[in-house]
C-alpha positions as CSV (number, residue, x, y, z in Angstrom):
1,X,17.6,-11.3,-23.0
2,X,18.6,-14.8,-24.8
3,X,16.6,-18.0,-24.4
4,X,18.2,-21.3,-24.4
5,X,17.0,-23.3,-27.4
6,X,15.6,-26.2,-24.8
7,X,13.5,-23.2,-22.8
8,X,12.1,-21.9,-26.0
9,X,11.0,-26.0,-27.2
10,X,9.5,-26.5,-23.7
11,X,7.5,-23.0,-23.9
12,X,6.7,-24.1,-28.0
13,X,5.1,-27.9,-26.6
14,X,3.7,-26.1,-23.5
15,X,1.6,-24.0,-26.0
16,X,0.8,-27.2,-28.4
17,X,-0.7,-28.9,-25.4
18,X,-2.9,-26.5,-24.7
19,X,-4.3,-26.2,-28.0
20,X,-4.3,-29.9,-28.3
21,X,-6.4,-29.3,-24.8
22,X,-8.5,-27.0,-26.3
23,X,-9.5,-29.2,-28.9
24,X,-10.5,-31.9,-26.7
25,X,-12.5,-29.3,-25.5
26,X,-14.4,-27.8,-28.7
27,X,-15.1,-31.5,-30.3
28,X,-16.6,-32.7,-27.6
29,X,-18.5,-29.8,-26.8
30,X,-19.2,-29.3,-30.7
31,X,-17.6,-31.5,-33.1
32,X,-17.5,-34.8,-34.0
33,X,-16.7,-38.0,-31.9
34,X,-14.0,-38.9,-34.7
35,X,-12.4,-35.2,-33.8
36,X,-12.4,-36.2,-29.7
37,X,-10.9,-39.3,-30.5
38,X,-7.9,-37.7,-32.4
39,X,-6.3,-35.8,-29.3
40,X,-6.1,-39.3,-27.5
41,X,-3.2,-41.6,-28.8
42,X,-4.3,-44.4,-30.3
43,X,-4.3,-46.7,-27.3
44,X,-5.4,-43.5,-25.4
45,X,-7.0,-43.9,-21.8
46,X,-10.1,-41.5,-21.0
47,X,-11.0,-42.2,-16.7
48,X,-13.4,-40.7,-14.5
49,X,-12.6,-41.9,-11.2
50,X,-15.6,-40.9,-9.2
51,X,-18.1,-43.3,-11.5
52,X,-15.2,-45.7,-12.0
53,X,-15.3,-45.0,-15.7
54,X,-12.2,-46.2,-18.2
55,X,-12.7,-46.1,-21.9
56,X,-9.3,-47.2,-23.6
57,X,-8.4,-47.0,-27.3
58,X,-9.8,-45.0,-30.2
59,X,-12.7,-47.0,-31.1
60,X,-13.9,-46.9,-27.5
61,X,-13.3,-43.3,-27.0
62,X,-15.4,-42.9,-30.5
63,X,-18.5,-44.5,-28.5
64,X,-18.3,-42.9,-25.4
65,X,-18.0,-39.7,-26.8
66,X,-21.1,-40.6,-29.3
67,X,-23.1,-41.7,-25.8
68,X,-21.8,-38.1,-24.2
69,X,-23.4,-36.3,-27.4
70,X,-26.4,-38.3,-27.4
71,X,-27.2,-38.1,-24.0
72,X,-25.7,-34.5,-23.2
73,X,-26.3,-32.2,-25.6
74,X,-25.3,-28.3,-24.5
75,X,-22.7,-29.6,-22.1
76,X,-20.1,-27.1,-21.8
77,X,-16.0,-27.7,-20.8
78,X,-13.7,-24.8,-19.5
79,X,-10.1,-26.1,-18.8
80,X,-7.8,-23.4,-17.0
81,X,-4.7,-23.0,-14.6
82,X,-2.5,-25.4,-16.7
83,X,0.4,-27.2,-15.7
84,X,2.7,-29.0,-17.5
85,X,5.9,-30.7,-17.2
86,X,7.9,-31.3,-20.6
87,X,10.3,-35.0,-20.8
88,X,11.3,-35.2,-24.2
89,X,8.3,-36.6,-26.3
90,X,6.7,-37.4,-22.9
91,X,5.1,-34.6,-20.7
92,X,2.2,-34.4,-18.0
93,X,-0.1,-31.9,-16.9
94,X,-3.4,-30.8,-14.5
95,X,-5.6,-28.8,-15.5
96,X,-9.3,-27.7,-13.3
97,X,-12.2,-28.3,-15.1
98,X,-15.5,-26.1,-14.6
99,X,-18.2,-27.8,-16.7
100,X,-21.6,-26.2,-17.8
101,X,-24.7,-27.6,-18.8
102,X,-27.2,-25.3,-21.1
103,X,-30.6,-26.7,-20.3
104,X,-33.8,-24.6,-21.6
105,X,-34.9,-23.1,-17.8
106,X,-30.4,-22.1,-17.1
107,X,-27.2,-22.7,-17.5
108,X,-26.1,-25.3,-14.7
109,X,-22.8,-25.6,-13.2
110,X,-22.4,-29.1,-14.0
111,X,-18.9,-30.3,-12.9
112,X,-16.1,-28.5,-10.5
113,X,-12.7,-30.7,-10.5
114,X,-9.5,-31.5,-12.6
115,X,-7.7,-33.7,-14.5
116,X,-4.6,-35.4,-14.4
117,X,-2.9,-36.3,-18.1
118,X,-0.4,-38.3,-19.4
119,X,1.1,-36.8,-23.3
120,X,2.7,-38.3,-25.8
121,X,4.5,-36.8,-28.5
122,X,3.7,-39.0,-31.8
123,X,6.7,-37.7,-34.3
124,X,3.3,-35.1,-35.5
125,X,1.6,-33.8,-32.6
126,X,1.6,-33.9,-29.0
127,X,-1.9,-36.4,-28.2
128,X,-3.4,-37.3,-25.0
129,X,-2.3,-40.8,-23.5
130,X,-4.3,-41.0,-20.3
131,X,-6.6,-38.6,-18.6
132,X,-7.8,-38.9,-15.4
133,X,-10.6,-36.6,-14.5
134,X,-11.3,-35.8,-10.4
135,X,-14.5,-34.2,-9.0
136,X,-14.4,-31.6,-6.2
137,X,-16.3,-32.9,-2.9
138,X,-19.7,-31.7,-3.6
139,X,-23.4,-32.9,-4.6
140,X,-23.4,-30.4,-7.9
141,X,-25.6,-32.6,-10.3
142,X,-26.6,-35.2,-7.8
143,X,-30.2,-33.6,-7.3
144,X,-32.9,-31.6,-9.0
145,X,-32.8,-30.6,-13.2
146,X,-29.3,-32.3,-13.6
147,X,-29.9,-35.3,-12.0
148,X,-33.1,-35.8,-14.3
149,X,-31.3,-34.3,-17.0
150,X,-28.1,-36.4,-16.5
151,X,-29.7,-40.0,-15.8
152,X,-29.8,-41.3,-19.4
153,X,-25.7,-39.9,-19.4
154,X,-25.0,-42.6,-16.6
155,X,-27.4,-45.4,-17.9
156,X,-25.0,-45.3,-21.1
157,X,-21.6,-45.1,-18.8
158,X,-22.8,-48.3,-17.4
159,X,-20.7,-50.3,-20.3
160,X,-17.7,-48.5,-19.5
161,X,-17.3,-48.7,-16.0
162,X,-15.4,-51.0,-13.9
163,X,-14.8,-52.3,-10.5
């Protein structure tokens, strides 16, 4: 069975988003702030719309993700269920999110929701240009061991939120 050469691109970006995905994924669950900030482009747009949080641009994203170390260590990001929509150098995706946090008593479900993106092909590499991320209706980390544990987290998202 033949494949036209525009199905068989589409299927090739399809699969460089979601390592580009997955990458988000591993440096900020184990690399470097510097590494996280690469899959953004460089006036790149990180939201979560639940704390009304917005970091734009590399240097930003570089801090927040510094605070999100400091402050969360063990935190834990499984993407799945992907879909994405190829434009040229210009594609968008969802994606849920199921996030874990590894504290010394458990592991915690931390996070249940999904994010909306925005890609942009840079002549190199597909890179994020904005994520939004959604919660699920639910008090998951509002009370008990992630609450305490999470409370220096939203003292640091203070800076990046906005009205």
């Amino acid at each position: 069975m033949s494949r036209r050469t525009e199905y068989l691109e589409a299927a090739a970006d399809r699969v460089m988003i979601q390592d580009m995905l997955a990458r988000y994924a591993w440096e900020i669950d184990h690399g470097t702030p510097e590494g996280f900030a690469a899959v953004f482009s460089e006036d790149g747009i990180f939201e979560v719309v639940a704390l009304k949080l917005r970091v734009e641009g590399s240097q930003d994203i570089i801090a927040f993700a510094k605070d999100l170390q400091r402050t969360m260590p063990n935190l834990h990001h499984v993407m799945s269920n992907f879909v994405i929509n190829i434009s040229g150098d210009r594609a968008s995706g969802r994606c849920e999110l199921n996030e874990f946090m590894a504290l010394p008593d458990a592991i915690y479900p931390n996070v249940q929701g999904w994010y909306e993106d925005e890609y942009v092909f840079d002549g190199e590499r597909w890179r994020i240009q904005h994520r939004r991320n959604f919660f699920a209706p639910s008090a998951a980390g509002a009370v008990g061991p992630l609450a305490e544990y999470s409370a220096a987290f939203m003292e640091a998202c203070a800076k990046y939120q906005h009205a």
